[in-house]
GUFIVEX-949833 format. One record per residue (C-alpha): residue number from 1; chain; y negated, x, z; residue in three letters. Coordinates in pm, 1 decimal. Layout:
<rs>
(r NUM; A; (Y; X; Z); ALA)
...
</rs>
This chain:
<rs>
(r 1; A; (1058.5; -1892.2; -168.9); UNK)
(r 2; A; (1081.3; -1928.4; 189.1); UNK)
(r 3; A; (773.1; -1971.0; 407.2); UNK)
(r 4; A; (683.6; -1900.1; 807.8); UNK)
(r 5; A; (724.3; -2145.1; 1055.6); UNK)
(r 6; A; (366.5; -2283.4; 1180.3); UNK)
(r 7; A; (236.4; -2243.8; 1532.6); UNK)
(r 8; A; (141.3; -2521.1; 1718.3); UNK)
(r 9; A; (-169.2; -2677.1; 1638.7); UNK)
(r 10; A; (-324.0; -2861.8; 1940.2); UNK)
(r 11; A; (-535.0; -3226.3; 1859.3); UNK)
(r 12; A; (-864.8; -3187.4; 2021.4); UNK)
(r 13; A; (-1110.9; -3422.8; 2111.9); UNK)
(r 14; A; (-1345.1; -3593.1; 1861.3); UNK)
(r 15; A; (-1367.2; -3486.7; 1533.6); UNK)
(r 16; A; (-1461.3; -3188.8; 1359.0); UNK)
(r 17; A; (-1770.9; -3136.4; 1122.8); UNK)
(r 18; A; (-1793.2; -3069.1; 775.4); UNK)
(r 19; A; (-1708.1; -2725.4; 605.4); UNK)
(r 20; A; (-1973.6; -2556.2; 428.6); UNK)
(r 21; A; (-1855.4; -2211.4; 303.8); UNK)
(r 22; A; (-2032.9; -1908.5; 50.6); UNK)
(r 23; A; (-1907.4; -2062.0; -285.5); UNK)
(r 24; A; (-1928.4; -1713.5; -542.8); UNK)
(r 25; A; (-1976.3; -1862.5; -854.7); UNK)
(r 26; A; (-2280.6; -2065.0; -733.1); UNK)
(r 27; A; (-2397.2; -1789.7; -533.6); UNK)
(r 28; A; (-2483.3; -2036.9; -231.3); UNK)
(r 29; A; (-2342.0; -2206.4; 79.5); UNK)
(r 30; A; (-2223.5; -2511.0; -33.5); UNK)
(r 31; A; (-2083.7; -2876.6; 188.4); UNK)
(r 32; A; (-1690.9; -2871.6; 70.8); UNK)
(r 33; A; (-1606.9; -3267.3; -5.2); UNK)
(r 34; A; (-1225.4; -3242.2; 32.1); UNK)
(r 35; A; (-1037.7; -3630.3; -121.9); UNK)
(r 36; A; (-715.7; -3698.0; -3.3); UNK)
(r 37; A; (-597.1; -3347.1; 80.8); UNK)
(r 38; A; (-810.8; -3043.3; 83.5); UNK)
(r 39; A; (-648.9; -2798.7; -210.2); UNK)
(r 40; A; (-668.2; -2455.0; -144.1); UNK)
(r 41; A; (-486.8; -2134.0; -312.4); UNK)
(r 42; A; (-470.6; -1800.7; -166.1); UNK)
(r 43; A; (-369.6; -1490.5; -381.1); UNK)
(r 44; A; (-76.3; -1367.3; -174.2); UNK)
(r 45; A; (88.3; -1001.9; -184.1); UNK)
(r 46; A; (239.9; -814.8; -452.1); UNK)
(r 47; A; (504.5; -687.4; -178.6); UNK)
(r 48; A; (555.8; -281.2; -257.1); UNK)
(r 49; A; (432.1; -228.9; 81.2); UNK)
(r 50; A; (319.5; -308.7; 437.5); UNK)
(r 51; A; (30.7; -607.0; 547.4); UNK)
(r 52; A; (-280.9; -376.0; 614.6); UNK)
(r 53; A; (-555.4; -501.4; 790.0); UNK)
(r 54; A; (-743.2; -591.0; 501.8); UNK)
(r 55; A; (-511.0; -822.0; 386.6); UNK)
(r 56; A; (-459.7; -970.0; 750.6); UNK)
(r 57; A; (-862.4; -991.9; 792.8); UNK)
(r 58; A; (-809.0; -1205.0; 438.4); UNK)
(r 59; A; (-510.3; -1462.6; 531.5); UNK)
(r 60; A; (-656.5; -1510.3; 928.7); UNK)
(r 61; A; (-1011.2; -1561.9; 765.1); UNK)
(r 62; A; (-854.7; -1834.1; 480.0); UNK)
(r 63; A; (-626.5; -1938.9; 840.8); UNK)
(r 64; A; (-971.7; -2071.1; 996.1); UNK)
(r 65; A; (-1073.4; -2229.1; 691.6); UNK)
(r 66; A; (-776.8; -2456.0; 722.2); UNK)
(r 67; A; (-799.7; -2517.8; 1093.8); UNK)
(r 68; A; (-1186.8; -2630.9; 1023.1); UNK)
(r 69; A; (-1039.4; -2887.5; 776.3); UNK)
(r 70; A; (-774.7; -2987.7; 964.0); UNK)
(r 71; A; (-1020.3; -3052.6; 1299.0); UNK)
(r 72; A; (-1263.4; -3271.2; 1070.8); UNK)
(r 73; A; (-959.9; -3514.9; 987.1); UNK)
(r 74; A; (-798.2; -3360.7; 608.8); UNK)
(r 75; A; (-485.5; -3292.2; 580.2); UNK)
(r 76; A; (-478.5; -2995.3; 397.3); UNK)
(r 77; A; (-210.9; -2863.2; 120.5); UNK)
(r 78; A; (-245.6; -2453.1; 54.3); UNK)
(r 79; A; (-68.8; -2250.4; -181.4); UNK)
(r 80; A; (20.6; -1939.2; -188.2); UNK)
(r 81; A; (174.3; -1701.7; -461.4); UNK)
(r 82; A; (377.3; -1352.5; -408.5); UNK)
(r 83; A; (349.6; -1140.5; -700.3); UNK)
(r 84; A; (723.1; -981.7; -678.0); UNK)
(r 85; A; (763.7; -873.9; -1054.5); UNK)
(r 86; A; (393.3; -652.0; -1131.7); UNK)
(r 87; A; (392.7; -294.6; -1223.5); UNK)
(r 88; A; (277.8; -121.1; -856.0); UNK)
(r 89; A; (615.1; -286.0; -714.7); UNK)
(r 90; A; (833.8; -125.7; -1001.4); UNK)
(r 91; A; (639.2; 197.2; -978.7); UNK)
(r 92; A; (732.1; 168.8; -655.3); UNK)
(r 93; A; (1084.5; 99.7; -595.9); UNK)
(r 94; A; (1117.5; 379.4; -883.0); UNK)
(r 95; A; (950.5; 624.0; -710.7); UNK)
(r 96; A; (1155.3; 551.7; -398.0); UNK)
(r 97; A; (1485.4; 497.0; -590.3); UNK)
(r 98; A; (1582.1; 182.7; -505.4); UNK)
(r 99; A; (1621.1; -176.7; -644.7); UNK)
(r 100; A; (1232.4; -347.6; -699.9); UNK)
(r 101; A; (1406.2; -651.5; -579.6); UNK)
(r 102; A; (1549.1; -492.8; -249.0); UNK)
(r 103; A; (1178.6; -384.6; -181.9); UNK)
(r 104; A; (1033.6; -679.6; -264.9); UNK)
(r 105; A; (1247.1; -905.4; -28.2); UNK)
(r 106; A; (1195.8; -661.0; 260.6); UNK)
(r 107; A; (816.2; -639.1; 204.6); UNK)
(r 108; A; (786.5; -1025.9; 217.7); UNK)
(r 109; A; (1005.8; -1048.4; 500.0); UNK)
(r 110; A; (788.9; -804.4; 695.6); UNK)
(r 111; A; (486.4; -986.8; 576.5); UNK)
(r 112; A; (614.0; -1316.3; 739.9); UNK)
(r 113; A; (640.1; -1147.2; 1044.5); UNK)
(r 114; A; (318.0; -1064.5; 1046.7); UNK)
(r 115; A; (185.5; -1383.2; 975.5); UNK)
(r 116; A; (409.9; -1553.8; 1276.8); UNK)
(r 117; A; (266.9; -1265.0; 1471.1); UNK)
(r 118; A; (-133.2; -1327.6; 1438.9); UNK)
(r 119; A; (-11.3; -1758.2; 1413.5); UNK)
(r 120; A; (-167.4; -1789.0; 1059.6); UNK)
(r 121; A; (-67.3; -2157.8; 880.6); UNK)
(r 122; A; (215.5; -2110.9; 627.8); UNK)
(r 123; A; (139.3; -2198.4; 276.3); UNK)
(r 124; A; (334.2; -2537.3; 242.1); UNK)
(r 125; A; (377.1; -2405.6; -84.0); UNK)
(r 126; A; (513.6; -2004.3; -84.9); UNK)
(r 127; A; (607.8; -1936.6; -445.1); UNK)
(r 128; A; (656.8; -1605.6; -603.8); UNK)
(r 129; A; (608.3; -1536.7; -959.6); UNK)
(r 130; A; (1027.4; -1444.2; -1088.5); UNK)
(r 131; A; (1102.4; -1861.8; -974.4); UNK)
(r 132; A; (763.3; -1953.5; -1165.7); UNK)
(r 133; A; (838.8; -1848.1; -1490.9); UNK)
(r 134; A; (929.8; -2150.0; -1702.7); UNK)
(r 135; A; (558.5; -2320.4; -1566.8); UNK)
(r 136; A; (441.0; -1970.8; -1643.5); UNK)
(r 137; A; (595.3; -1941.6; -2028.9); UNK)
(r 138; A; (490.3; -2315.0; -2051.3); UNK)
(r 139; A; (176.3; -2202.3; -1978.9); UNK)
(r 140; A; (104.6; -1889.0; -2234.6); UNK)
(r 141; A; (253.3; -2205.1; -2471.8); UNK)
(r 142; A; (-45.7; -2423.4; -2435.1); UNK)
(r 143; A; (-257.0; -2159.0; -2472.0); UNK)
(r 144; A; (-99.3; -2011.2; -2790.0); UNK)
(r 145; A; (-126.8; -2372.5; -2924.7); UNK)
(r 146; A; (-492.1; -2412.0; -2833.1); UNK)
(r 147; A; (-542.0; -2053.1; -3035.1); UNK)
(r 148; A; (-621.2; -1885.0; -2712.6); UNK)
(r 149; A; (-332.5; -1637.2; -2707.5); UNK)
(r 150; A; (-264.8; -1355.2; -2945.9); UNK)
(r 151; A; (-50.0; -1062.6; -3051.8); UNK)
(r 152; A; (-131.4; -677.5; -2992.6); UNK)
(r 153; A; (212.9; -481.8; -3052.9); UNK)
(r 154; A; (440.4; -768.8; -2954.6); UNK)
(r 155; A; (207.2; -846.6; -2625.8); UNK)
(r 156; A; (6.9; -1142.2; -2591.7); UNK)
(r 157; A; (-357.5; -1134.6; -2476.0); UNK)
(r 158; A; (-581.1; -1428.5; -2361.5); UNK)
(r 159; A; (-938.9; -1400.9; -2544.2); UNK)
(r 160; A; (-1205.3; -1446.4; -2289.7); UNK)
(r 161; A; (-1409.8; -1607.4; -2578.2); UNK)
(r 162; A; (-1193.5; -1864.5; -2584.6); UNK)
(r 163; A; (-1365.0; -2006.3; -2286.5); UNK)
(r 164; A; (-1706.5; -2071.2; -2260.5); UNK)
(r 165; A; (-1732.1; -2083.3; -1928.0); UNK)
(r 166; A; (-1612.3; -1736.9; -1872.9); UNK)
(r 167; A; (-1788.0; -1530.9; -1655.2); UNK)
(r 168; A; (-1960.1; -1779.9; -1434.1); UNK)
(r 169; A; (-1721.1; -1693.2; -1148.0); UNK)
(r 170; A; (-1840.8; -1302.8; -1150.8); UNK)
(r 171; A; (-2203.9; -1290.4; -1325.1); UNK)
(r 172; A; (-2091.8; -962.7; -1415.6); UNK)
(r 173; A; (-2235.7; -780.8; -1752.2); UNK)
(r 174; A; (-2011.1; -673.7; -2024.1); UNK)
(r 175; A; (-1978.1; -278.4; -1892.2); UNK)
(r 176; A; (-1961.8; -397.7; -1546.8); UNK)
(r 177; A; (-1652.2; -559.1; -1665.1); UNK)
(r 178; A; (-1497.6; -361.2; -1879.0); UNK)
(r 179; A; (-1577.1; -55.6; -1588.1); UNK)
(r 180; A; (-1387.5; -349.9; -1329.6); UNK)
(r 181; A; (-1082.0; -435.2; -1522.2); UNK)
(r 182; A; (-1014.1; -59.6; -1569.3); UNK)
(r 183; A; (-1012.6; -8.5; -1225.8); UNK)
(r 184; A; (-827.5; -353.1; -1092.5); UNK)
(r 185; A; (-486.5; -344.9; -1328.9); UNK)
(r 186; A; (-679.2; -412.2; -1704.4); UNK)
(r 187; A; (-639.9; -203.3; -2030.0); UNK)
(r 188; A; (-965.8; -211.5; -2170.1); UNK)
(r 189; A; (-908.8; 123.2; -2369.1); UNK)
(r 190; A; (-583.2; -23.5; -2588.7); UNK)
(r 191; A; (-662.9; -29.9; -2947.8); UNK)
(r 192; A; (-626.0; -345.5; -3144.5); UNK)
(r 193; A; (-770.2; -594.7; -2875.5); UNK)
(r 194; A; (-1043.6; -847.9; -2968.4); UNK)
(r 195; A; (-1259.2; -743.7; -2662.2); UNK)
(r 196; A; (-1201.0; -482.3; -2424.3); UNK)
(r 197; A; (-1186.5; -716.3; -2139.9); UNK)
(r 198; A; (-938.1; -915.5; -2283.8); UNK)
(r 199; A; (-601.4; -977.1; -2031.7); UNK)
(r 200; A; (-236.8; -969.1; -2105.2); UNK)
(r 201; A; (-46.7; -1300.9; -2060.3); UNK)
(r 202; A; (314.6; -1153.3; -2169.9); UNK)
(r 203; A; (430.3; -845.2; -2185.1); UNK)
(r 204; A; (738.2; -748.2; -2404.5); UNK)
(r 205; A; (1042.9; -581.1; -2283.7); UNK)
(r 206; A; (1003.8; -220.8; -2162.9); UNK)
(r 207; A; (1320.2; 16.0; -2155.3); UNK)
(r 208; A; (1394.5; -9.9; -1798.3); UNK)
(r 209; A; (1200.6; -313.4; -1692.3); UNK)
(r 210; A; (1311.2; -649.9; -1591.0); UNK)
(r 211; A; (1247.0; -883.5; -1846.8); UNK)
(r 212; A; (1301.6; -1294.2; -1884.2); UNK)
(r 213; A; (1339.8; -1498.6; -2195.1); UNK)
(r 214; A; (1059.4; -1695.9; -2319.4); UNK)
(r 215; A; (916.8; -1846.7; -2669.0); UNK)
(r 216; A; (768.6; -1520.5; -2717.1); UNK)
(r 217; A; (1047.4; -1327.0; -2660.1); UNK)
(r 218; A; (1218.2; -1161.4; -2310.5); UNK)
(r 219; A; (965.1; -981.8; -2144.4); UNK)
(r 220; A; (719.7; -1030.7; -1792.3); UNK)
(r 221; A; (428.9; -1207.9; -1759.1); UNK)
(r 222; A; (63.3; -1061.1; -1681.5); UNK)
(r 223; A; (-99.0; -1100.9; -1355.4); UNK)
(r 224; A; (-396.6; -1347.2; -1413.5); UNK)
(r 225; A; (-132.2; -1613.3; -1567.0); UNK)
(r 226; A; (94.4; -1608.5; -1297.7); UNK)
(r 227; A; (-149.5; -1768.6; -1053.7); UNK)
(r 228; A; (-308.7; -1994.2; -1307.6); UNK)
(r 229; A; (65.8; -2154.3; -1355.0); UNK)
(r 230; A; (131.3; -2185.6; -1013.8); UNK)
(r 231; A; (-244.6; -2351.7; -927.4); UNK)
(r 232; A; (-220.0; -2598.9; -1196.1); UNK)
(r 233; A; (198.2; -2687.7; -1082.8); UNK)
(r 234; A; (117.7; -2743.9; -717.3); UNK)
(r 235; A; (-257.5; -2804.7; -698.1); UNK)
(r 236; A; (-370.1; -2932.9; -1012.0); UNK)
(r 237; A; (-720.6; -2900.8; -1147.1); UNK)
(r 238; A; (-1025.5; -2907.4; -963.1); UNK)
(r 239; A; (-883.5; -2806.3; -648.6); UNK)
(r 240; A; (-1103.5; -2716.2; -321.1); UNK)
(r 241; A; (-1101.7; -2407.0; -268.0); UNK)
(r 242; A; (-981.0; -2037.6; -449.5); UNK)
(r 243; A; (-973.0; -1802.6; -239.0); UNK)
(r 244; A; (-897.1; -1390.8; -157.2); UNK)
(r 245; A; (-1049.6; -1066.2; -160.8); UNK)
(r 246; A; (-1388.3; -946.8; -263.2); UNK)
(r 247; A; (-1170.8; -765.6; -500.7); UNK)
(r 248; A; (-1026.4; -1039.5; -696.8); UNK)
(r 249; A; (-1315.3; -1183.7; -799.9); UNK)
(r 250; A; (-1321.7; -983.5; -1138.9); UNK)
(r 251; A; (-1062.6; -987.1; -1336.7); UNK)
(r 252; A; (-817.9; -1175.8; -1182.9); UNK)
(r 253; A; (-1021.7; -1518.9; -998.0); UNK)
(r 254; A; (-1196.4; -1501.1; -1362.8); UNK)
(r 255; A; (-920.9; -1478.4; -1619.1); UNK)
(r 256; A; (-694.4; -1751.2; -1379.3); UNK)
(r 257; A; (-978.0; -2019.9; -1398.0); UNK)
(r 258; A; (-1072.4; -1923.0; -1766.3); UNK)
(r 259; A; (-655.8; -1980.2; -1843.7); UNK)
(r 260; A; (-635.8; -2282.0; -1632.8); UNK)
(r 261; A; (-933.2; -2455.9; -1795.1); UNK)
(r 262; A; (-842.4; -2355.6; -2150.4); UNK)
(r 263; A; (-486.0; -2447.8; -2121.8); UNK)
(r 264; A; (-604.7; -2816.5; -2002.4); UNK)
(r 265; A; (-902.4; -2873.2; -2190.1); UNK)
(r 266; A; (-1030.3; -2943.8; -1848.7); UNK)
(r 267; A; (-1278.6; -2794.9; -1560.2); UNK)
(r 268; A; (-1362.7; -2657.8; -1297.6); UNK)
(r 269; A; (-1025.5; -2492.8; -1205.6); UNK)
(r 270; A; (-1158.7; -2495.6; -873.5); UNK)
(r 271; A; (-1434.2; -2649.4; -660.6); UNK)
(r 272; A; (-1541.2; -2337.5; -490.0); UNK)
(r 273; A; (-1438.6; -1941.1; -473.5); UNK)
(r 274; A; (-1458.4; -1800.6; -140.0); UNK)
(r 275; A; (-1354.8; -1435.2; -126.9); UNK)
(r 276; A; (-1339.6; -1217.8; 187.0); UNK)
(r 277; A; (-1517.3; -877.8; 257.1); UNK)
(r 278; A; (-1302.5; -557.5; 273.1); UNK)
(r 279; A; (-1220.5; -382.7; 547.1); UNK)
(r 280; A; (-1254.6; 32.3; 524.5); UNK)
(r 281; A; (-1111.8; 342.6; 746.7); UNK)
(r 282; A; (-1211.3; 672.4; 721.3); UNK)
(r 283; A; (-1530.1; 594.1; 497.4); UNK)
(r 284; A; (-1355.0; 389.7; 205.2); UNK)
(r 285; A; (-1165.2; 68.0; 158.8); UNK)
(r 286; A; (-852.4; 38.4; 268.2); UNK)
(r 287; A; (-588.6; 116.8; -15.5); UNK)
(r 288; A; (-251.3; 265.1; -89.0); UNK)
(r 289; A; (-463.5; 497.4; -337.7); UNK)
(r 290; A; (-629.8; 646.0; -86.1); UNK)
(r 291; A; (-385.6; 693.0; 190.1); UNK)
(r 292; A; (-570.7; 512.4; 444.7); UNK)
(r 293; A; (-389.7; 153.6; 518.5); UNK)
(r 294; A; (-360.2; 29.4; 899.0); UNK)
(r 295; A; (-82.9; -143.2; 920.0); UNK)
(r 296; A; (-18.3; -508.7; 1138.0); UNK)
(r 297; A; (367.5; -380.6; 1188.8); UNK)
(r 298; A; (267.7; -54.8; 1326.2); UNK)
(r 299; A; (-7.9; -158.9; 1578.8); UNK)
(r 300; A; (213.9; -418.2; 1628.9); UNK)
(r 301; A; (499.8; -194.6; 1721.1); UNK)
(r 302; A; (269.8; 55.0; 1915.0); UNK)
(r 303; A; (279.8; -246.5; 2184.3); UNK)
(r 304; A; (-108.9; -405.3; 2037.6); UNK)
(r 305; A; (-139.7; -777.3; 2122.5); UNK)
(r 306; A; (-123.4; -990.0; 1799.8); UNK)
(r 307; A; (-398.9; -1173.9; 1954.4); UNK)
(r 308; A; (-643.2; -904.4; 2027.3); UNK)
(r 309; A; (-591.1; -793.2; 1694.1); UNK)
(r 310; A; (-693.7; -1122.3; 1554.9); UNK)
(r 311; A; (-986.4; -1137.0; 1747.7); UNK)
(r 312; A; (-1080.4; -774.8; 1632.6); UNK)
(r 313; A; (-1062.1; -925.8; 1289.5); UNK)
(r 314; A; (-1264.4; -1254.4; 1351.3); UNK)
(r 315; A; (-1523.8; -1072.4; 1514.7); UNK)
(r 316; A; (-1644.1; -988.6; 1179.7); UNK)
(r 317; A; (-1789.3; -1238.8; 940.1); UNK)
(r 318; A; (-1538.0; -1298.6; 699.9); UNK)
(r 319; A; (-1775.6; -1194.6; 394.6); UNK)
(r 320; A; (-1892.6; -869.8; 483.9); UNK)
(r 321; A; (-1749.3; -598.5; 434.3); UNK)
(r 322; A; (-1675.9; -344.4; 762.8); UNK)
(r 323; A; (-1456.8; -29.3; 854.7); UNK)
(r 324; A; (-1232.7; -35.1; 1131.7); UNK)
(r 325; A; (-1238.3; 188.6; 1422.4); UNK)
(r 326; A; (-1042.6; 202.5; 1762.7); UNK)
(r 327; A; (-1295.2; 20.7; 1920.6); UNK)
(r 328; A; (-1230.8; -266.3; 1766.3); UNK)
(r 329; A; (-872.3; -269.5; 1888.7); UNK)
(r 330; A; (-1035.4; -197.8; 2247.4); UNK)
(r 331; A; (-1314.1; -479.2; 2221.0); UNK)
(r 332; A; (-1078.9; -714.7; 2163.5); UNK)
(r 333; A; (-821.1; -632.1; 2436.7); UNK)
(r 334; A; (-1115.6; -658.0; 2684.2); UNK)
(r 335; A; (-1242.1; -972.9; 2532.1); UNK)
(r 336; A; (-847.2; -1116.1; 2512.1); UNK)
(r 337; A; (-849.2; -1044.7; 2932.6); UNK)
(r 338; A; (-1181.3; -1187.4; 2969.6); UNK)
(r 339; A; (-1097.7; -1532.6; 2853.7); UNK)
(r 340; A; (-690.7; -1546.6; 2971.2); UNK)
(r 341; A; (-881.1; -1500.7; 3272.1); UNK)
(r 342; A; (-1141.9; -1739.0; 3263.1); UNK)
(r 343; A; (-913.8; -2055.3; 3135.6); UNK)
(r 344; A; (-689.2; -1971.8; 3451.9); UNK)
(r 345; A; (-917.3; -2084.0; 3693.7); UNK)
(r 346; A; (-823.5; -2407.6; 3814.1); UNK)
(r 347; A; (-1147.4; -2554.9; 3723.0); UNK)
(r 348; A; (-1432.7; -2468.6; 3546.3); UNK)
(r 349; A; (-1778.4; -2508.3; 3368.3); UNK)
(r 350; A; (-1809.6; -2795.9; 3138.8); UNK)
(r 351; A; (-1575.9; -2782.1; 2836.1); UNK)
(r 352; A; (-1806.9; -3023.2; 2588.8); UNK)
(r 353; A; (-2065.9; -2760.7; 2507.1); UNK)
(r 354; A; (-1825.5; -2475.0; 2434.1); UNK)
(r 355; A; (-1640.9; -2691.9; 2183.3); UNK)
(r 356; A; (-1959.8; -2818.5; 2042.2); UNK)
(r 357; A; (-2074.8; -2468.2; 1986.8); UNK)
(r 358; A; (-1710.6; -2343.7; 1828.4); UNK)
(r 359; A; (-1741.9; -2671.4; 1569.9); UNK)
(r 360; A; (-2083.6; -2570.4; 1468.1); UNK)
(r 361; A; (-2059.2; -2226.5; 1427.6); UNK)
(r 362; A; (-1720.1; -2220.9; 1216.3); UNK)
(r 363; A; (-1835.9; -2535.2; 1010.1); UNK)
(r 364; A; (-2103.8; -2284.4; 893.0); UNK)
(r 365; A; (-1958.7; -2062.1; 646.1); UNK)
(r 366; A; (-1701.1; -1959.4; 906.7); UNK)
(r 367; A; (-1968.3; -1794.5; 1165.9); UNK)
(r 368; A; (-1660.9; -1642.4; 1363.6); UNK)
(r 369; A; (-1823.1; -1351.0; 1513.9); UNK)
(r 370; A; (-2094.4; -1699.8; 1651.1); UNK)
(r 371; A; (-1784.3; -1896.7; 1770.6); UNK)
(r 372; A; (-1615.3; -1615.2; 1968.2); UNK)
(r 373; A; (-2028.3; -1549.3; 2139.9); UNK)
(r 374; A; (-1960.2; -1918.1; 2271.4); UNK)
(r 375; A; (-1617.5; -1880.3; 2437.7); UNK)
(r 376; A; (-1779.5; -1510.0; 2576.4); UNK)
(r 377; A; (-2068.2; -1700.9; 2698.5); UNK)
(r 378; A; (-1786.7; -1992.6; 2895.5); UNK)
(r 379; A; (-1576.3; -1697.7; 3017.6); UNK)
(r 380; A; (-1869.7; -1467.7; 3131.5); UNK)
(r 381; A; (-2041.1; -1809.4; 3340.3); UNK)
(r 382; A; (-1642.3; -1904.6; 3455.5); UNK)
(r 383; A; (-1582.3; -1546.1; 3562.9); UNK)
(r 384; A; (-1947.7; -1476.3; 3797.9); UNK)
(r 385; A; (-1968.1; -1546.8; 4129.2); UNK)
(r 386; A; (-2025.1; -1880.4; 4215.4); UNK)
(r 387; A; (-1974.8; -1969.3; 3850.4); UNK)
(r 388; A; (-1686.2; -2214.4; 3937.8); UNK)
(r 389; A; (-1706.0; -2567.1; 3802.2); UNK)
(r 390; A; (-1590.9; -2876.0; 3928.0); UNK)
(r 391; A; (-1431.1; -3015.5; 3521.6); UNK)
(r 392; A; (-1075.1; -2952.4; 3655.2); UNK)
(r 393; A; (-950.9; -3041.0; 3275.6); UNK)
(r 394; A; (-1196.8; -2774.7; 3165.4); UNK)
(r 395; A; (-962.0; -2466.0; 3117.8); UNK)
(r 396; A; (-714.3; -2649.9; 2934.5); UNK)
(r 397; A; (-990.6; -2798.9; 2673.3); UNK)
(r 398; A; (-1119.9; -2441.2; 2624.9); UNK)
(r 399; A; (-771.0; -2298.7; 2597.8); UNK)
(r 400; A; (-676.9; -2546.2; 2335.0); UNK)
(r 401; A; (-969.4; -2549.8; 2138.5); UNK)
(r 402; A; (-928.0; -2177.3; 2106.9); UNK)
(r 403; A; (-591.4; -2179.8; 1996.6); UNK)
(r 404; A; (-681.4; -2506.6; 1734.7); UNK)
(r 405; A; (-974.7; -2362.6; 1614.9); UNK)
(r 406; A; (-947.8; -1976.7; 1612.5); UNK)
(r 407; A; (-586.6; -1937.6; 1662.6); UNK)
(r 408; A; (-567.6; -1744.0; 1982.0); UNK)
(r 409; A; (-355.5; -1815.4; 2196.5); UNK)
(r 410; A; (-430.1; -1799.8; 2583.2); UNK)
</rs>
């Protein structure tokens, strides 16, 4: 599947400093250790609709992450999946009357430009789950070997007992589970499961669905599989980071490492899971459910800077979770003028500090809302009277460390 093309990424001076980020399943800030090439996987789209804002607040906060990495010296190799065969897409394109594949493809194509929009990284792996199936069958096959796989009505279902480890990512009780995978995609209620929290790995042919051949039969794969298969083909285990939503932490961030480490024998699937806080309108989270998405395309077409709309998302810390008003948008087109402003002076304050500041702040846990205070602070002193420097190369260090570092450009 085809990717974005990447903005420019400007080399700044020195090096960066280490990344410590909010690791879940340890429940504590923790110093990431990256070896040759920082791993990290992103849960990408199932494309039936639109990038919202809380999905943009997601891929610009994981977008930092990598430009942290990259400024301390890794190269960095991030994956991303599309889930473009899952039940909301066909529900969709059914309910609109066209071909799910038609949707899909449009979806992702307005997703990309989206992402080329706000200057997020591309994956340099974008792979959706319909060219993943062979590593996905191949998959469900070492777990039906192992015993961890079985049959419910011609479905297969991963056990969660079959890994003892499950449930370290979440520290959720049993009802708490059982309440989450109702409500996130699961089946709990389905007679003739093992446990009620129990996912599917492959799903047998439905009159009307798309279905591909496997071992077990033609048929689709479930949704905690497909990322597990496409972690362990282009990361491997024990990569960096895992990363998304708030919302993906139970079932699917559980069930994919719980898969992963079953079908190898192996652990941890990953280093560290950093999720991101959700974003709400109206009093409640931001879903197609509710009828309340914001959508990048449309404040994009209603003539909103991509770059004050990233800042209006990285003025929140990237775990907590917030609810968007108009005043963000208008924050952030003041703040946008304020420093286009300040870095076009042909001199200025001293660059050192600010840069200093930006390193420390977003090398802790991704303090953007600290980061963005220290460029304010620059502008604010560059933009008083009589706050004129005499670092002619100023500006330019400011401007580029902003557009390395928080990916706005100037």
């Amino acid at each position: 599947m085809e990717s974005w093309p990447a903005p420019h990424l400007p080399v700044l001076p020195g090096r960066g400093n280490p990344l410590r980020v909010y690791d879940t399943a340890s429940g504590s800030v923790v110093e990431t250790a990256p070896g040759e090439a920082a791993g990290l996987y992103v849960c990408g789209i199932t494309p039936y609709d639109a990038t919202h804002l809380g999905h943009a607040a997601t891929y610009v906060a994981f977008d930092v992450l990598q430009r942290v990495w990259r400024d301390a010296g890794h190269a960095v190799r991030y994956v991303q999946n599309v889930t473009d065969v899952d039940d909301p897409l066909l529900e969709r394109a059914r309910a609109a009357g066209e071909d799910w594949r038609e949707l899909a493809e449009r979806e992702i194509s307005l997703f990309r430009e989206d992402m080329i929009a706000l200057r997020v990284l591309p994956p340099d792996c974008y792979i959706g789950a319909v060219e993943s199936m062979q590593d996905i069958t191949a998959l469900i096959g070492r777990l039906r070997e192992r015993g961890a796989a079985y049959e419910v009505d011609g479905d297969l279902y991963f056990p969660a007992s079959a890994d003892s480890a499950f449930g370290s990512i979440a520290h959720l009780t049993s009802d708490e589970m059982i309440t989450l995978s109702r409500e996130r995609g699961g089946d709990p209620d389905r007679p003739g499961k093992k446990d009620p929290v129990d996912c599917l790995l492959w799903q047998s042919q439905r009159q009307g669905d798309p279905a591909w051949p496997s071992p077990f039969g033609p048929g689709r794969p479930g949704w905690h599989v497909e990322c597990a298969a496409i972690a362990l083909r282009y990361l491997g285990m024990g990569f960096d980071i895992q990363g998304g939503g708030t919302d993906l932490i139970f079932p699917h961030h559980e069930f994919s490492a719980s898969e992963g480490q079953v079908a190898t024998g192996s652990a941890p699937y990953a280093k560290a899971y950093v999720h991101a806080g959700m974003v709400g309108f109206g009093g409640e989270k931001m879903s197609k459910s509710k009828g309340n998405l914001i959508f990048v395309s449309r404040l994009r077409h209603d003539g909103v800077d991509p770059m004050a709309l990233r800042l209006a998302l990285l003025a929140h810390h990237y775990r907590t979770d917030w609810e968007w008003t108009d005043g963000d948008i208008a924050g952030s087109v003041e703040r946008l003028g304020r420093w286009r402003a300040a870095v076009s002076r042909p001199d200025g304050q001293d660059a050192a500090p600010v840069l200093a500041a930006l390193r420390e702040r977003l090398s802790d846990d991704l303090d953007c809302p600290g980061a963005l205070a220290a460029v304010d602070a620059w502008a604010d002193a560059q933009l008083t009277d009589g706050g004129r420097g005499s670092d002619a190369g100023a500006p330019g260090v400011v401007s580029r460390a902003v557009d390395a570092l928080l990916g706005v450009a100037l």
